[in-house]
C-alpha positions in Angstrom: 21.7 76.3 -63.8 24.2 74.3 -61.2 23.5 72.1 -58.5 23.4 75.3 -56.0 21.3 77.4 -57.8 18.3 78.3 -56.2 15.1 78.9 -57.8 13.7 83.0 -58.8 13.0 84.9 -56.1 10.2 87.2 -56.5 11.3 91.0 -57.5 12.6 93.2 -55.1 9.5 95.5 -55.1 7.4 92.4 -54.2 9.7 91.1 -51.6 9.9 94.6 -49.8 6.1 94.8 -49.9 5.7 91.1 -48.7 8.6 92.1 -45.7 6.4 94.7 -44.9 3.4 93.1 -45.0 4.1 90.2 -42.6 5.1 90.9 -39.1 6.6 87.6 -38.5 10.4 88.3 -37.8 12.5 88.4 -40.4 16.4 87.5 -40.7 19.1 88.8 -43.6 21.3 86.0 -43.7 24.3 87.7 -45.5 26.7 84.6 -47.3 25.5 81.7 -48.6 28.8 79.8 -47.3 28.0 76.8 -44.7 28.2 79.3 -41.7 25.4 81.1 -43.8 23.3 78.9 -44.5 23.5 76.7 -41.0 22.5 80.0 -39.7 19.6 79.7 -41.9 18.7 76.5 -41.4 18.0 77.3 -37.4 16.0 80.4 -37.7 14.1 79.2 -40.7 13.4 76.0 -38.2 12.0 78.0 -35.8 9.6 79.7 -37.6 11.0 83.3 -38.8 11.2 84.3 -42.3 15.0 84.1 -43.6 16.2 85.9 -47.0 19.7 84.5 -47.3 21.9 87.2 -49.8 25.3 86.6 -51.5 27.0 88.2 -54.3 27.7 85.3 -56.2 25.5 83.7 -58.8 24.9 80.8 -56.6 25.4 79.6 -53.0 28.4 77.4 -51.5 30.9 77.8 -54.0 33.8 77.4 -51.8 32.2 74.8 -50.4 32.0 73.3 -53.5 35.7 73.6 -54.4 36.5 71.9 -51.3 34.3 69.0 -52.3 36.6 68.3 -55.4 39.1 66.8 -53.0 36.5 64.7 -51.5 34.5 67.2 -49.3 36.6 66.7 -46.0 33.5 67.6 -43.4 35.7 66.8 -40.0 37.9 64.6 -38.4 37.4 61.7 -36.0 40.7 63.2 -33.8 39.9 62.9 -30.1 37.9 65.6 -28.1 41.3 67.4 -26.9 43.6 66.9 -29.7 40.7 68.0 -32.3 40.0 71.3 -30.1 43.7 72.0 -29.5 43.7 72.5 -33.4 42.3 75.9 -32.6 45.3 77.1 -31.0 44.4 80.7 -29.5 40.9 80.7 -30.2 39.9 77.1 -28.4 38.4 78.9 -25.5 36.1 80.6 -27.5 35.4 78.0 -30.2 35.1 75.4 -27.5 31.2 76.3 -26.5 30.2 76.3 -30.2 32.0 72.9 -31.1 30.5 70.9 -27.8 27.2 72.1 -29.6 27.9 70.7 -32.8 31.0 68.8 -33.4 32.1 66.7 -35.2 29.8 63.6 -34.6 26.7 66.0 -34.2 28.0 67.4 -38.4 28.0 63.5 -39.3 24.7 62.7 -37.9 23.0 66.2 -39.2 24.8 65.0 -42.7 22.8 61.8 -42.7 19.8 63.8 -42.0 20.6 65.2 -45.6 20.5 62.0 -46.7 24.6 61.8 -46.9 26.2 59.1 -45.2 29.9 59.7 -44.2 33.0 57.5 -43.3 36.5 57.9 -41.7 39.3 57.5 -43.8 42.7 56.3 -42.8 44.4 59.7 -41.5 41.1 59.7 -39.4 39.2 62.7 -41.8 35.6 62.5 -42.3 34.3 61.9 -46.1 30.9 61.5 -47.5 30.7 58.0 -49.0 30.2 59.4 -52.4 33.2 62.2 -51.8 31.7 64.8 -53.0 30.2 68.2 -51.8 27.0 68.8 -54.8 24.6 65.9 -53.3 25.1 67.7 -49.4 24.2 71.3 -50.7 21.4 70.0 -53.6 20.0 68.3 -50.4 20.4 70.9 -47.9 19.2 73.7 -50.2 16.2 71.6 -50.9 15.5 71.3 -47.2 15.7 75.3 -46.5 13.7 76.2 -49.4 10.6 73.9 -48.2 11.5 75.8 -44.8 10.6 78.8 -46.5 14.2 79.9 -47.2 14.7 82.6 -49.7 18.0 83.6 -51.8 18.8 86.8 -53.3 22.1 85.8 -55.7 24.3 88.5 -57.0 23.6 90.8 -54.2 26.3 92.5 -52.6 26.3 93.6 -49.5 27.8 97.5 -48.8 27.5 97.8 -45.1 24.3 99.8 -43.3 21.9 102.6 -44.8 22.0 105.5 -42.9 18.0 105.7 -41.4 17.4 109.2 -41.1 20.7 110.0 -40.2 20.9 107.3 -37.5 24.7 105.9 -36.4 24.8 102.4 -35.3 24.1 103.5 -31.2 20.8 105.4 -32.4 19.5 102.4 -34.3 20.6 100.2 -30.5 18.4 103.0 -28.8 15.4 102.8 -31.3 15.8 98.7 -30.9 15.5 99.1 -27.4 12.8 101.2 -27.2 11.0 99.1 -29.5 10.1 96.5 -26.9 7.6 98.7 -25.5 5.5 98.5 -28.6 3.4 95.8 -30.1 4.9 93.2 -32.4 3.4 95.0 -35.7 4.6 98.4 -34.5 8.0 98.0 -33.9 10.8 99.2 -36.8 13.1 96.7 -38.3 16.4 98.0 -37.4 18.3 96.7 -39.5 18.7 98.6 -42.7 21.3 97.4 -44.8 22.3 98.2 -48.8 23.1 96.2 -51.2 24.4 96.5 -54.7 21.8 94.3 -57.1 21.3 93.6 -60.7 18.7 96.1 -60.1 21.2 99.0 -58.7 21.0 99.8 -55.0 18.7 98.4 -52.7 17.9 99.0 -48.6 16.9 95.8 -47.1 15.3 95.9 -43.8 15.0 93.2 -41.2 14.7 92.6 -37.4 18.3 90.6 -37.1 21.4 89.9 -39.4 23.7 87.0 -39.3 26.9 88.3 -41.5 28.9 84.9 -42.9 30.7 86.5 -45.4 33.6 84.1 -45.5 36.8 85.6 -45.2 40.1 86.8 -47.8 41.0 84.3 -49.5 40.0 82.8 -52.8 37.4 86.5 -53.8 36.7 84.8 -57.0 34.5 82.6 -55.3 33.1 85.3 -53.5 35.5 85.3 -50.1 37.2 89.1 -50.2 37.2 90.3 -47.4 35.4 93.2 -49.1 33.1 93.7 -45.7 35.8 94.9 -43.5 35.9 98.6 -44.3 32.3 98.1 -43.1 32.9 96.3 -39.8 35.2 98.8 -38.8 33.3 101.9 -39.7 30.1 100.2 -37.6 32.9 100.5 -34.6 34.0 96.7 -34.5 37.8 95.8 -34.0 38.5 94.0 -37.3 42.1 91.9 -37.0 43.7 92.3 -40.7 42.9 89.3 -42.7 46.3 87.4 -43.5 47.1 84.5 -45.2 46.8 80.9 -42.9 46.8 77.3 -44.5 49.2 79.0 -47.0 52.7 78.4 -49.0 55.7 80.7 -48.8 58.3 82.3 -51.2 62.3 81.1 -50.1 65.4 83.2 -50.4 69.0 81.0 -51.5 72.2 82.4 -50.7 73.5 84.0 -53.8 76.7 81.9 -56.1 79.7 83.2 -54.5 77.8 85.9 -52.6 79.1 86.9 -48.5 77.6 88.5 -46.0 74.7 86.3 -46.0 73.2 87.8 -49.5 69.9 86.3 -50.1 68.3 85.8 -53.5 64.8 85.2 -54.2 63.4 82.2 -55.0 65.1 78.9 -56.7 67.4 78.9 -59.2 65.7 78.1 -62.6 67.2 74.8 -62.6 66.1 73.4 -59.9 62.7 75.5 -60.2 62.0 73.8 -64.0 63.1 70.3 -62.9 61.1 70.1 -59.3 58.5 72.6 -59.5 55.5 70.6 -58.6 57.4 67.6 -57.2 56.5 66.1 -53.8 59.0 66.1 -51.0 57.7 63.0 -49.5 58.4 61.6 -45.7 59.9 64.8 -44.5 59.6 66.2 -41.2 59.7 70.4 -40.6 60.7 72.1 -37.8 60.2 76.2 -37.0 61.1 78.2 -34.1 59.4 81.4 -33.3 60.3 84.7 -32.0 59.4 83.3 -28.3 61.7 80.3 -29.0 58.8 77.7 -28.9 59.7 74.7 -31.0 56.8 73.3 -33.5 57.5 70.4 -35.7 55.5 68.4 -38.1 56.1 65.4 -40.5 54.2 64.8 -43.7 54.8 65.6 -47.3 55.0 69.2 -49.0 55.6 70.6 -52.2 58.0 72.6 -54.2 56.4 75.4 -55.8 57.5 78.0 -58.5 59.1 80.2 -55.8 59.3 78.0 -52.6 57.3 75.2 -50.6 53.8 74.6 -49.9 52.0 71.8 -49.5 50.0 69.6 -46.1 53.0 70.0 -44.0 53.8 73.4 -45.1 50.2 74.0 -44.0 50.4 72.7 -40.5 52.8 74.8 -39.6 51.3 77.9 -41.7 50.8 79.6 -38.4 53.9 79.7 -36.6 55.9 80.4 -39.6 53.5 83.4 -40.8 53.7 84.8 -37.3 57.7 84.4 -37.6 57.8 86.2 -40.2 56.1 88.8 -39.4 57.8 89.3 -36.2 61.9 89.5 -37.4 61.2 89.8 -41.4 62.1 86.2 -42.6 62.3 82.7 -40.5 64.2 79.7 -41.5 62.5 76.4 -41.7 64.1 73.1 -41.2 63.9 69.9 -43.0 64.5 66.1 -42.2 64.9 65.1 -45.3 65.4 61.1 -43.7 63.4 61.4 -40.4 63.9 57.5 -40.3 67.8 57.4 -39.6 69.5 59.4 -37.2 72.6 62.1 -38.0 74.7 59.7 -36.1 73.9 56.9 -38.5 73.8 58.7 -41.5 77.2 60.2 -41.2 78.7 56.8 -40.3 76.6 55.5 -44.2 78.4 58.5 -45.8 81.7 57.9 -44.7 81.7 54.8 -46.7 84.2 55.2 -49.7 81.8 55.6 -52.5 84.6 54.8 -55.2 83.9 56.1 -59.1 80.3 56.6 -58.4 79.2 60.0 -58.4 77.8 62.0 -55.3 74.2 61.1 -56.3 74.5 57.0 -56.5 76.4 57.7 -53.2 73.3 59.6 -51.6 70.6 57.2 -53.1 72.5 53.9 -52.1 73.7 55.1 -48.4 71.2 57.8 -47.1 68.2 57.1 -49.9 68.3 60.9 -50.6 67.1 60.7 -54.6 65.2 62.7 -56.8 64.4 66.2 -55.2 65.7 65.6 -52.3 69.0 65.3 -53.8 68.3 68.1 -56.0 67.3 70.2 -53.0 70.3 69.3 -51.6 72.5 70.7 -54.3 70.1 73.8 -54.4 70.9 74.8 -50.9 74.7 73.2 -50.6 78.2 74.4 -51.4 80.8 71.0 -52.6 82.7 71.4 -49.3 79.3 70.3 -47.5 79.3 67.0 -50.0 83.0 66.6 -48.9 82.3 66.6 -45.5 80.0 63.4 -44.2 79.2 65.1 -40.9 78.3 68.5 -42.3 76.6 66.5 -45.1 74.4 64.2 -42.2 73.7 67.5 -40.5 72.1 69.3 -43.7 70.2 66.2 -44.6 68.9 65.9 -40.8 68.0 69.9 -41.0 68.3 71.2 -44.4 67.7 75.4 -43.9 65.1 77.2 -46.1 64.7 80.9 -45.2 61.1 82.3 -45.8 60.7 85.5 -46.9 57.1 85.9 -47.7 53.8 84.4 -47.6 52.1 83.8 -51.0 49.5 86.4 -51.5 46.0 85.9 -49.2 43.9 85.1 -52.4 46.3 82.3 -53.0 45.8 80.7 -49.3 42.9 77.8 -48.4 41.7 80.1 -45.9 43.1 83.2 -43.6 43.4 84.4 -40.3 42.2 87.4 -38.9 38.6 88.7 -38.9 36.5 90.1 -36.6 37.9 90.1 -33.0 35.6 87.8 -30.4 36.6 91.0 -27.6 33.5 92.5 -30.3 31.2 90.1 -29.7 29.3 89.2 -26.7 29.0 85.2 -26.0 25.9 84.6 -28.6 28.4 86.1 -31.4 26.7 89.4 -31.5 28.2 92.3 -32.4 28.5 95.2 -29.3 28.9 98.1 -31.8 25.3 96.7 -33.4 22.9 94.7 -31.4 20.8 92.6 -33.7 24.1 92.0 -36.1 25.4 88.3 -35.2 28.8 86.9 -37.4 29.7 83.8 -38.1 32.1 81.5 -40.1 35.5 82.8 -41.3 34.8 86.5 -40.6 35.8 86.0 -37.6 39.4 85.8 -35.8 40.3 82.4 -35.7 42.3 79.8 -37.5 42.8 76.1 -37.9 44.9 74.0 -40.0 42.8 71.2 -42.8 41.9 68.1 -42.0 38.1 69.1 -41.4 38.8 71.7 -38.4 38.2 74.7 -41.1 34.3 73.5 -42.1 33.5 72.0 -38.2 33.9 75.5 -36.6 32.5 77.3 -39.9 29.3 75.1 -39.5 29.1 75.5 -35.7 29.1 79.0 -35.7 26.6 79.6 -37.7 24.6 77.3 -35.9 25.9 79.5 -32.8 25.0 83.1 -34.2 21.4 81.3 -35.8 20.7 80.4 -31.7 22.6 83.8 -31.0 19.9 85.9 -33.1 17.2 83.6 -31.8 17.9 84.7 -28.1 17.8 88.3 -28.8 14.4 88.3 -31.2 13.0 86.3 -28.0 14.3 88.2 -25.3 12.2 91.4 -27.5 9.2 88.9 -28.3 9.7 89.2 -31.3 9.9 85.1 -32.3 7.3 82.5 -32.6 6.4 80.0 -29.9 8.2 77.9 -32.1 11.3 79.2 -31.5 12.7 77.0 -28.4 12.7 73.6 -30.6 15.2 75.3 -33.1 17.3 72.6 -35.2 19.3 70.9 -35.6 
């Protein structure tokens, strides 16, 4: 058993007949990511019974991962620079962080017992930097709520009830209001592929935190989209975001432009794996917007990747998709101006080869200088202007993004135009998402897990709202936490 295991559940023959033989509202919390299980947490708070389900053997896996670089739970950025992070999607991940942003994540952290600092780039740690004491303690906390898991269930979209489409179960659900608590359906009926074979699992709301494309063998796929869209919800294709990219040389002695893929195997089996340190990066998109970054990347087997590379995931994905490939630009000396290097490379450099000339006059050593070389023809090492400009701007052409199981996280999900403003989906009152399923991205540094746990807070309130607006939820209800 691991840290995140969670105890045995009673048998799914005893947990249908206890369901059914407890009117108290009761939840399907499907993904046991941090969106998941903060949706838990708020509806187990106020009362209702909560079966969180995931297909994986235990619950916060990715979460997990994540904690082996130190558990980075959200940055200390101010108000507008942290929500302009979101890009596209600020407006409507605006409400949810005001409700539970960063500051509100520390505090509910040392709830857990889990005090956090700020590091020097401004990202928020635990002390002990690392993710297994949050979730041991957070897990302990929902299962005295009452919180149930069901592991290694996977979740195949609705069961058809009699027939009924998504609009007919709305219509029953609405009716329903007219009849007393212990009369009214669950209408929610949703199937599941268990160690036990198929199963229906009824309940009066569902809070879907699936996660979204990227690393499935921790139990993010993407599987649920089919699903999604067949239940009449617009579902933006899941892409790669926080992601590296394949590059494309110009081929020896090639014209025309000729492109070949990836690095030569030289430079690949002497770099690959090297940092590319105190480099800036510059894109431009298909609009002609300018975005530029500085930081350190990463030269992999058959391109770049890396925190920089990251940053500008977004634009250069977008690019790409737009005109087919998109060059980005280095500054391999962001320090020193073209101006001033070509005036250091026009010193004679004497019997000492081109690379003691680049390390003594422009500091351009190691990969840089083998980049250099990888990109370069000589008459660019002959010429100290053309030389300046290359080092100031060195082109990479992108050809592709590395595949989406490859990527930290993806873009794309399920579109907010779905959802009405508690996060519920139109096509299927009573179904609320949360977490990476839906359509937005942000780059790391924290902004990832802040809106992931915010959400789920969101669609637990979200779900709250519509069992109380069908009296369906305790008194209790209204003092929901945290």
């Amino acid at each position: 058993m691991t840290d995140s295991d969670p105890p045995r559940n009673p048998g799914p023959a005893q947990a249908a007949a206890s369901a059914g033989s407890d009117r108290t509202p009761f939840v399907c919390v499907v993904g046991g990511g941090p969106a998941g299980l903060m949706a838990a947490e708020i509806l187990s708070s106020a009362g209702l019974r909560v079966t969180v389900f995931d297909a994986m053997p235990s619950v916060g896996r990715k979460f997990l991962l994540a904690g082996r670089g130190g558990l980075n739970l959200t940055h200390s950025e101010a108000r507008e620079s942290f929500l302009g992070r979101y890009g596209t999607r600020r407006a409507q991940l605006e409400p949810m962080i005001e409700a539970f942003g960063p500051d509100a994540l520390r505090d509910w952290a040392r709830t857990l017992g889990v005090e956090t600092f700020v590091g020097s780039s401004g990202r928020v740690f635990p002390v002990e930097m690392k993710a297994a004491p949050l979730l041991r303690a957070w897990l302990a906390r929902l299962r005295a709520a009452g919180v149930r898991f069901e592991m290694r269930h996977r979740w195949r979209g609705w069961a058809p009830a009699g027939g009924a489409t998504g609009s007919t179960q709305a219509q029953t659900a609405d009716t329903s209001t007219q009849l007393d608590a212990a009369q009214r359906p669950r209408v929610q009926q949703l199937l599941f592929d268990s160690p036990e074979g198929r199963r229906v699992v009824q309940a009066d709301a569902v809070v879907l935190a699936l996660g979204g494309g990227s690393w499935a063998k921790l139990g993010s796929d993407g599987a649920w989209v089919p699903a999604l869209r067949a239940a009449g919800a617009e579902v933006a294709e899941l892409l790669p975001a926080n992601c590296g990219f394949d590059i494309a040389r110009p081929a020896a002695g090639g014209s025309g432009g000729e492109l070949v893929p990836g690095w030569t195997p030289h430079f690949a089996e002497r770099f690959r794996g090297q940092p590319l340190k105190s480099v800036s990066a510059r894109v431009t998109t298909a609009d002609g917007a300018v975005h530029e970054r500085a930081g350190e990347c990463l030269i992999s087997e058959t391109g770049i990747e890396g925190g920089l590379i990251y940053a500008l995931s977004a634009p250069l994905r977008d690019t790409l998709i737009a005109q087919g490939a998109v060059t980005l630009h280095l500054d391999l000396a962001p320090g020193r101006s073209i101006e001033r290097l070509a005036a250091e490379l026009r010193r004679p450099r004497g019997s000492r080869s081109m690379s003691s000339h680049l390390h003594s006059q422009a500091g351009i050593k190691g990969v840089k200088a083998g980049l250099l070389r990888e990109c370069l023809v000589k008459a660019d090492f002959d010429d100290p202007e053309r030389l300046a400009a290359a080092i100031k701007g060195l082109p990479l052409t992108i050809v592709a993004t590395r595949p989406l199981d490859e990527a930290i996280s993806s873009a794309g999900g399920v579109r907010f135009e779905a959802l009405d403003r508690r996060l519920m989906l139109r096509a299927r009152p009573g179904v609320f998402v949360a977490g990476e399923m839906l359509d937005w991205e942000a780059p790391t540094g924290g902004y990832l897990l802040t809106a992931c746990f915010a959400s789920g807070l969101a669609a637990g309130r979200g779900a709250l709202h519509w069992l109380s607006a069908r009296s369906l939820t305790p008194a209790a209800a209204g003092t929901a936490s945290p």
